[in-house]
C-alpha positions as CSV (number, residue, x, y, z in Angstrom):
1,X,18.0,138.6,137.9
2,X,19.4,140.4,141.0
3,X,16.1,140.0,143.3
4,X,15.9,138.2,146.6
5,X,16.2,134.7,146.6
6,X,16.9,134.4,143.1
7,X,20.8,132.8,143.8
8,X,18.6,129.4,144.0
9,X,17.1,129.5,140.4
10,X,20.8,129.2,139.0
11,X,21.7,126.8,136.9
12,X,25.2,125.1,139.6
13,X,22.7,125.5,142.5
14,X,19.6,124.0,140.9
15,X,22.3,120.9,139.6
16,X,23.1,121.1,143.7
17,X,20.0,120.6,144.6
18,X,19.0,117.8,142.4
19,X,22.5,115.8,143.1
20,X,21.7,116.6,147.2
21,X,18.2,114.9,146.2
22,X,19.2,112.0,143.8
23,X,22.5,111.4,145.9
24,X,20.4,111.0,149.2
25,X,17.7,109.4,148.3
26,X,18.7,107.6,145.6
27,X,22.3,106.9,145.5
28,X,23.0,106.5,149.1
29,X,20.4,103.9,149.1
30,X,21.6,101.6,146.5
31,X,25.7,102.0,147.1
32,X,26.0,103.6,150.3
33,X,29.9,104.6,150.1
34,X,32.8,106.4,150.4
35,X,31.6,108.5,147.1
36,X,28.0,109.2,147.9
37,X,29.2,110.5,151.2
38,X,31.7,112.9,149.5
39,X,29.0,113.8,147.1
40,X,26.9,115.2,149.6
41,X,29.7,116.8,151.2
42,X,30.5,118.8,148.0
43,X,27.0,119.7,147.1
44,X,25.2,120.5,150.6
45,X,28.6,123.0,151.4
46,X,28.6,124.4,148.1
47,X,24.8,125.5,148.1
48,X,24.3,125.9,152.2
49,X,25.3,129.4,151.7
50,X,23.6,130.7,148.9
51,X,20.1,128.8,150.7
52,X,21.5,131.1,153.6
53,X,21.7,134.2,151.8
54,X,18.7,133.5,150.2
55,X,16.3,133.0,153.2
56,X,18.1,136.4,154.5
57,X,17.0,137.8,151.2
58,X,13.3,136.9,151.1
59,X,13.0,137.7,155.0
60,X,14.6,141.3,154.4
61,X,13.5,141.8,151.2
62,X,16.3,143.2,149.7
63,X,19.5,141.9,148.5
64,X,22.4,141.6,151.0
65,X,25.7,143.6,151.0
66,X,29.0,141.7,150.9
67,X,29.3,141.4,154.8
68,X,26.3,139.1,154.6
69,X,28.1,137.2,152.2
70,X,31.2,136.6,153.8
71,X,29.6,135.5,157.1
72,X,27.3,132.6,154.9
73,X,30.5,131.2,153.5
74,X,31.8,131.9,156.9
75,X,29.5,130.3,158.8
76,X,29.1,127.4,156.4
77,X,32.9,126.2,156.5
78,X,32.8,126.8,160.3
79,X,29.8,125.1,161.1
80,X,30.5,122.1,158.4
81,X,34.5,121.9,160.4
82,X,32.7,121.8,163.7
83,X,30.0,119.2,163.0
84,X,32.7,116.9,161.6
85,X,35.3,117.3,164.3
86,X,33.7,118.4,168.0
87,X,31.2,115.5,168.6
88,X,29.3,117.4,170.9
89,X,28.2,119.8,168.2
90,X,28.1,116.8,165.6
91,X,25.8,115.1,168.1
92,X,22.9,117.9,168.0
93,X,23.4,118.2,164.1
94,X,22.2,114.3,164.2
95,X,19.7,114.6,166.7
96,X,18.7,118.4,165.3
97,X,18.1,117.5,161.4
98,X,16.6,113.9,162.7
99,X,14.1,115.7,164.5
100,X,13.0,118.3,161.7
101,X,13.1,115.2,159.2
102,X,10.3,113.5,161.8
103,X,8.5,116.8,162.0
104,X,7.9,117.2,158.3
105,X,7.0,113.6,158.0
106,X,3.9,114.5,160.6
107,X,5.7,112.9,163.5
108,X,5.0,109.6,162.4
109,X,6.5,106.5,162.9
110,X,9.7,107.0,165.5
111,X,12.2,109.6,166.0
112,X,15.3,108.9,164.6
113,X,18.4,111.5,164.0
114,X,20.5,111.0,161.3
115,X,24.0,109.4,160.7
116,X,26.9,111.7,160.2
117,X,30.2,110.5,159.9
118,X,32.7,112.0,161.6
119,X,35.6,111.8,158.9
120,X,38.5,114.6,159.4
121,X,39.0,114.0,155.7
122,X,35.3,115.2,154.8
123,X,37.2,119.2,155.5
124,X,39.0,118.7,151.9
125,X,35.6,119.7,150.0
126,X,35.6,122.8,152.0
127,X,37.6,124.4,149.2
128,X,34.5,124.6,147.0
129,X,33.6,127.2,149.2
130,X,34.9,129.5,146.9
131,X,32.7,128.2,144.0
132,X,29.8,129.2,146.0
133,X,31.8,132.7,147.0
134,X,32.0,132.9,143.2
135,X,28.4,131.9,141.9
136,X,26.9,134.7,144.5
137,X,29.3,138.2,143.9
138,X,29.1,136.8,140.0
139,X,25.1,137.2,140.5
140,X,25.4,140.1,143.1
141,X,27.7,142.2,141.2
142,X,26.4,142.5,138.1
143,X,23.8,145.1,138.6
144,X,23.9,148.3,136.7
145,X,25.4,150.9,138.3
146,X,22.7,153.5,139.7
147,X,20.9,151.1,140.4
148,X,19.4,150.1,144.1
149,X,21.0,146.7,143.5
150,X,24.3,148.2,142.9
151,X,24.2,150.2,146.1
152,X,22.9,147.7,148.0
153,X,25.6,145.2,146.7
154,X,28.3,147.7,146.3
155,X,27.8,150.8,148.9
156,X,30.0,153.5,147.9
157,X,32.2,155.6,150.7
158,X,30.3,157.9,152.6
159,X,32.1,161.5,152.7
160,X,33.9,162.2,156.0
């Protein structure tokens, strides 16, 4: 692979995606619990930051270099920390994702922002930012080396 935006057509991201789905939609609905929450803890942190490096991907078209990466996991743990401890910010997550969710619907029926719960214990998942750390240099790093990819992934030292 190695193109942009191809870290979502692997196989733990695409299982992500559909758990995200079926847990949300599906799940949540029918039990509505302690696990479903932790589920979508697990599997929205885990894939936010290969969706981030992604879109960065497609927009740029080109891969990113590793400082791109570390900022998405970064930015992932940080924002997911803030969201479930400073209500202010966990306050416009709700009312922010409630309001694209009414948007794609057509604006129809009535605005309603979403239900996060603010559970200091939610920040054990944050570990399995490593297993998206993982699943992207895996990807990013395996280009041949010559290779534009490799650069790009990989720049070498620039003599002084």
């Amino acid at each position: 692979m190695n193109r942009p935006g191809d870290l979502l057509l692997r196989p733990l991201v695409l299982i992500s995606v559909a758990v995200v789905l079926i847990n949300d939609h599906v799940l949540k609905d029918a039990f509505g619990n302690a696990l479903t929450g932790k589920l979508s803890d697990i599997a929205g942190v885990f894939l936010f930051p290969i969706l981030l490096l992604s879109v960065l991907e497609v927009a740029r078209r080109t891969l990113v270099g590793t400082a791109a990466i570390a900022w998405s996991v970064a930015v992932t743990g940080i924002g997911f920390a803030a969201v479930k401890l400073i209500p202010v910010v966990g306050d416009a997550y709700e009312d922010t994702i409630g309001f694209l969710r009414w948007t794609a619907r057509g604006f129809s029926g009535d605005f309603a922002p979403i239900l996060v719960y603010r559970d200091p214990s939610d920040l054990w998942v944050l570990p399995i930012l490593i297993a998206s750390y993982l699943v992207i240099t895996h990807s990013r790093t395996r280009a041949s080396e010559g290779s534009l990819e490799h650069a790009k992934i990989n720049p070498a030292r620039h003599p002084v």
